[in-house]
N, C-alpha and C positions, 0 to 999 in steps of 0.2 A: 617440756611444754605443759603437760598434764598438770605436774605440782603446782607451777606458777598458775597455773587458770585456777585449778581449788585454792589455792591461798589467797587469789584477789577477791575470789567468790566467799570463802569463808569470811575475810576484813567486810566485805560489805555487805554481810547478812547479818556480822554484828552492828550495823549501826542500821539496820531495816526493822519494821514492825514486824515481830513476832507471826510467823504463817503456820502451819499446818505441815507435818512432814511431808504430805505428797503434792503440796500445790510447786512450792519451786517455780516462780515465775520467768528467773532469771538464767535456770540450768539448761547451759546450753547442749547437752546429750538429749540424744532418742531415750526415750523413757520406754519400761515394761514395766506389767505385772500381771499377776495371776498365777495357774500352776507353773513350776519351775521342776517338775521332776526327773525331768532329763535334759536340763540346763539351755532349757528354749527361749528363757529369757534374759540369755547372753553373758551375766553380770557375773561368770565365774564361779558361783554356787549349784547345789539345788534345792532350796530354798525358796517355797511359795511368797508372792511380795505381795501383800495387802494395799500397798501402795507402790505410785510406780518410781522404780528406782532405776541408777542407770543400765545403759547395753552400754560394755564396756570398751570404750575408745572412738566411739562413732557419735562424732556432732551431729544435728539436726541441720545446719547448713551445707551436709558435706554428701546427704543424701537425696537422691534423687526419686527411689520410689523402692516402698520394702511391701514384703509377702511373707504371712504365716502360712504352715504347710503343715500336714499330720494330723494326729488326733492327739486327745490328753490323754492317751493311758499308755502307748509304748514306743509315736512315731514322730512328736511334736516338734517341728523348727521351723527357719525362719531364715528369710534371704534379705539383703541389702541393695541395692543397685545403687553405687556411688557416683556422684557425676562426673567425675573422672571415665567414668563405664567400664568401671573393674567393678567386681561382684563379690561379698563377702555373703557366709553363712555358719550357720551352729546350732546347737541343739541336738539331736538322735540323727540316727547316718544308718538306721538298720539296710537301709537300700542304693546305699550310695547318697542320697541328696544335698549331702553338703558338696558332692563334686569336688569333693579335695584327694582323693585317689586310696581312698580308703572307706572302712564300713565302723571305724572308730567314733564315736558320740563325741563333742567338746562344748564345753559351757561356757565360749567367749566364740568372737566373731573370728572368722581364718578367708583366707581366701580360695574362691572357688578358683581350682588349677588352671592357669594359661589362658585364662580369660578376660578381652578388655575389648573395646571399642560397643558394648552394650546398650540399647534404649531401653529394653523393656526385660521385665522379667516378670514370672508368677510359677508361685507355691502352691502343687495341688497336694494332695492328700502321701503322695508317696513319690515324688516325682518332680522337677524343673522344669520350663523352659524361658529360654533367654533368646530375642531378637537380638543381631551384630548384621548390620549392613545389607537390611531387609529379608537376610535368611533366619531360619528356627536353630537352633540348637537346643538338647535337653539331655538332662542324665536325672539317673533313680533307677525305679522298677520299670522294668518292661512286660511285665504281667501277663497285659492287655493290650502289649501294641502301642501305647501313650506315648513311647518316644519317639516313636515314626519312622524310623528308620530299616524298614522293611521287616523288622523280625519279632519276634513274640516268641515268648521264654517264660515260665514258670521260675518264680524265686527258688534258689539263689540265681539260677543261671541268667536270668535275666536283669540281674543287675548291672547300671552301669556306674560304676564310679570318677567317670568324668564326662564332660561335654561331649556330645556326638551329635550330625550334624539329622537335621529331618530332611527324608527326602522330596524332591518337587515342588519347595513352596519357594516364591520370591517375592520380592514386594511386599514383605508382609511388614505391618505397622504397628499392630498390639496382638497378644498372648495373652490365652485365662487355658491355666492348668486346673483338672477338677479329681474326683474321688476315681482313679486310672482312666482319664480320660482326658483329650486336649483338644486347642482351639487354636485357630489362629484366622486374624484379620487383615485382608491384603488390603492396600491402596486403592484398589480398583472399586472396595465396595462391597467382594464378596468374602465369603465365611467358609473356613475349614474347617473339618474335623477329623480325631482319629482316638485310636485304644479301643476302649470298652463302648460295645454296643446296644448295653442290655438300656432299656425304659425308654430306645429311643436317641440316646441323648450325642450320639453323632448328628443326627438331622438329615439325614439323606436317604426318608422314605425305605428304610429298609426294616421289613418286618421279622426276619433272623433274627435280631438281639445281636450279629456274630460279631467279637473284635476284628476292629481293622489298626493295620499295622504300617499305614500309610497316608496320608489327607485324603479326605472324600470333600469334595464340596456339601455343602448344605443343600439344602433343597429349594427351592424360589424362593431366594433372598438375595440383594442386591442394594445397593447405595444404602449400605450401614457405617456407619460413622462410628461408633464405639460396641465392646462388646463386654461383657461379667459372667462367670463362668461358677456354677457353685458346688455342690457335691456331683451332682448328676443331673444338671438342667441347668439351661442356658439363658439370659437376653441378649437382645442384639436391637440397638438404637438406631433408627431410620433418620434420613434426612430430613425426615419431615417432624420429629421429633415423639413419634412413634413407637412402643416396645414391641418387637415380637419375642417369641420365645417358644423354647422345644425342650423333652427330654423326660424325665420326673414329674409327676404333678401327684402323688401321695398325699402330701400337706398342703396343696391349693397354688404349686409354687410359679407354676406356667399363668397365672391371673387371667382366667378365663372360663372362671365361673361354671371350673367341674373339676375331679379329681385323680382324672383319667388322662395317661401319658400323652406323649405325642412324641411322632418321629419324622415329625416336621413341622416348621414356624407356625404359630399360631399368632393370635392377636390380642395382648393385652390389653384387657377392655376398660374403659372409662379411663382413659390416661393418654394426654397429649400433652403436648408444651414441655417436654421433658429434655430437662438439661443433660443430667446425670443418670448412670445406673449403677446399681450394688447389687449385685446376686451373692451370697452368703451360701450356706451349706444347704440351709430351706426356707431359707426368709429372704426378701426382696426387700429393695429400697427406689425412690425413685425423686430424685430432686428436681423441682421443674425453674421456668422460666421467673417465676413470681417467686421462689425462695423459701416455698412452701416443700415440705416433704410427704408422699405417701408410701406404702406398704404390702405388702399380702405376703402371707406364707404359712409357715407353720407359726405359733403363737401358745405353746400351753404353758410359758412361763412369765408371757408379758413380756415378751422378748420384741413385740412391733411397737408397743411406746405406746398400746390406743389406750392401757388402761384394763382392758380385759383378757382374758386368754381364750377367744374366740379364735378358732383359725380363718383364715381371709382367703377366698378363692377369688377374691376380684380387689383391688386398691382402696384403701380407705384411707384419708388426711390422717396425719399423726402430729398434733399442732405443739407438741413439746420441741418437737423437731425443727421447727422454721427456723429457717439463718442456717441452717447445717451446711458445714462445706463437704462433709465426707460424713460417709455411715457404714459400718460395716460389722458384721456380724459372729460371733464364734459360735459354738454347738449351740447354745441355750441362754445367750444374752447379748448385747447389743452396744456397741460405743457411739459415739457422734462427737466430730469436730465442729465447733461451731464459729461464726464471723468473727465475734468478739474476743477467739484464744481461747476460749474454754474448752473444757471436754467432760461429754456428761453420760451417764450407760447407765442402765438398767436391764433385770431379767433374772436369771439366774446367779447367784455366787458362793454357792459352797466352795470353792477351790479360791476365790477372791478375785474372779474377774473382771469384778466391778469396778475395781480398784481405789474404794472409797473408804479404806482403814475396816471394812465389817468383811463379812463373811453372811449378811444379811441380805434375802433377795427381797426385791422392790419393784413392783410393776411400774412404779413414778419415776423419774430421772432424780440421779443423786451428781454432786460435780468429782470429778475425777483429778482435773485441773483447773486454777481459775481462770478466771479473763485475765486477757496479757499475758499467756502462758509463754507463746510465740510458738505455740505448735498448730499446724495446719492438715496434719494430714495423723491418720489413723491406720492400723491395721490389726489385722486379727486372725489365728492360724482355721485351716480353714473348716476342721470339726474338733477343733479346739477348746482351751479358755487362758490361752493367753494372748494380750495385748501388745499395741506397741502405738508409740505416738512420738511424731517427730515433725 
């Protein structure tokens, strides 16, 4: 099947106008690129890609929603969620997170052990979790408690290298895994957490810092409708279109106009009509009703798109941005899918997470891919720099 799809695609790129190696309009794989050194972007190498080249074997039609996970320097990968609702992964495994029943690293996609009937999944920093028929399940480190399941274990022993189930939640509808720390959003409206305690970033007014090793609900929070989970701080989207937010606010990331934690919801200010949310590692996104995009977070690479490397404790317009379907963030720069199929990033790229053939950083948007790419959706690991687009 593979040969014959490259061989029609190669006959009819020789009678196409000459492109650009990394635009590829017509390739239908999930694309990556950026650091590759522990084979987090799939394609069987390790091997940094300046441009994005394929994750190998997985079309863009055949996935449903992927997450980067780790960091660049020794824990980077990356999850699939196929719509079939079988779950692949790859990349470094020092904690178990590919959930293949092992601690072995691989540079192409496998599948995570015994797992299907899937919605949802998300890549925190060292850790899984996956919804299957409104319960949690998660495998990785158990640290801090992050996999819920009653116990907290210092590495190694608290490794898991396959799915285990959390306990006490049902009904739950979406998942944001963060830097040992978890989330999860019931039907009902309200907000769980659990792991690591410290800046806060459970939300359940507890001034300890202590890990919990179990879901806590959040604090007065109620008919939220989506949730973005970053390194260590959280938003959560009201019905009313709304952000609140909790946890971490060192680089301005809670947008409320201070730089002092909270360990419970606050209120993101100057910001309504919001469609969408991106919480990244310390930089927000926030796409609203008009198609307009705003910002706040950490910023000293030009990583929010304003242009400057001011940090944002409160939302500011970022008008490169408008049309964006998806934004999202790695350590120190920034991608955007946009209406038209394109995909465009700026901020940092000495590792080439740009993925625009340089190793040059740009506080302006450079294109990554062009219009009519047929990619719609973005991701990025989660204190990372590698990419992925599909």
């Amino acid at each position: 099947m593979r040969t014959t799809l490259t061989t029609t695609l190669t006959l009819a790129a020789l009678a196409a106008p000459c492109l650009p190696a990394h635009a590829a309009p017509s390739d239908p794989w999930v694309r990556a690129w950026g650091i590759n050194n522990l084979g987090q972007l799939g394609n069987s190498t390790y091997v940094n890609q300046q441009t994005p080249a394929d994750v190998q074997g997985i079309a863009r039609d055949s996935v449903r929603e992927m997450s980067g996970g780790g960091d660049a320097d020794k824990n980077s990968f990356a999850i699939a969620l196929l719509k079939d609702g079988t779950v692949k992964s790859w990349g470094a495994n020092l904690t178990g997170q590919l959930g293949n029943g092992t601690l072995v690293a691989q540079p192409f996609p496998g599948a995570v052990a015994g797992l299907s009937g899937v919605s949802e999944v998300s890549a925190g920093s060292n850790h899984v979790l996956a919804v299957r028929g409104g319960r949690v399940l998660s495998w990785g480190s158990n640290a801090k408690g992050q996999l819920g399941n009653g116990v907290t274990a210092a590495d190694p022993a608290g490794v898991q290298k396959t799915p285990v189930d959390v306990q006490s939640l049902n009904k739950v509808k979406d998942v944001g895994a963060g830097c040992d720390f978890s989330v999860a959003l019931r039907q009902d409206g309200t907000v769980w957490a659990w792991g690591d305690g410290a800046n806060g970033r459970i939300g359940n007014g507890d001034n300890t810092n202590v890990a919990r090793n179990t879901p806590q609900r959040v604090k007065d929070l109620e008919d939220i409708v989506s949730i973005s989970v970053g390194c260590a701080h959280v938003l959560a989207l009201t019905a009313d279109g709304t952000v609140r937010s909790w946890g971490k606010n060192t680089e301005g990331e809670l947008g409320n106009d201070s730089m002092a934690d909270s360990n419970v919801p606050v209120d993101v200010h100057h910001l309504d009509g919001v469609a969408k949310i991106s919480a990244n590692a310390y930089t927000n996104f926030a796409i609203l009703d008009d198609a307009s995009v705003s910002a706040w977070g950490k910023n000293d690479v030009g990583q929010l798109g304003d242009d400057t490397t001011t940090i944002r404790t409160t939302p500011v317009p970022i008008a490169p941005l408008q049309g964006a379907t998806e934004v999202v963030s790695g350590f120190d720069y920034t991608v955007a899918a946009l209406d038209d199929g394109s995909v465009i990033s700026f901020g940092a790229n000495a590792n080439a997470q740009l993925g625009d053939g340089t190793v040059t950083a740009t506080r302006k948007p450079v294109t990554v891919l062009p219009a009519g790419s047929g990619v719609a959706h973005v991701a990025a690991a989660t204190t990372g720099k590698s990419t992925f687009a599909y």
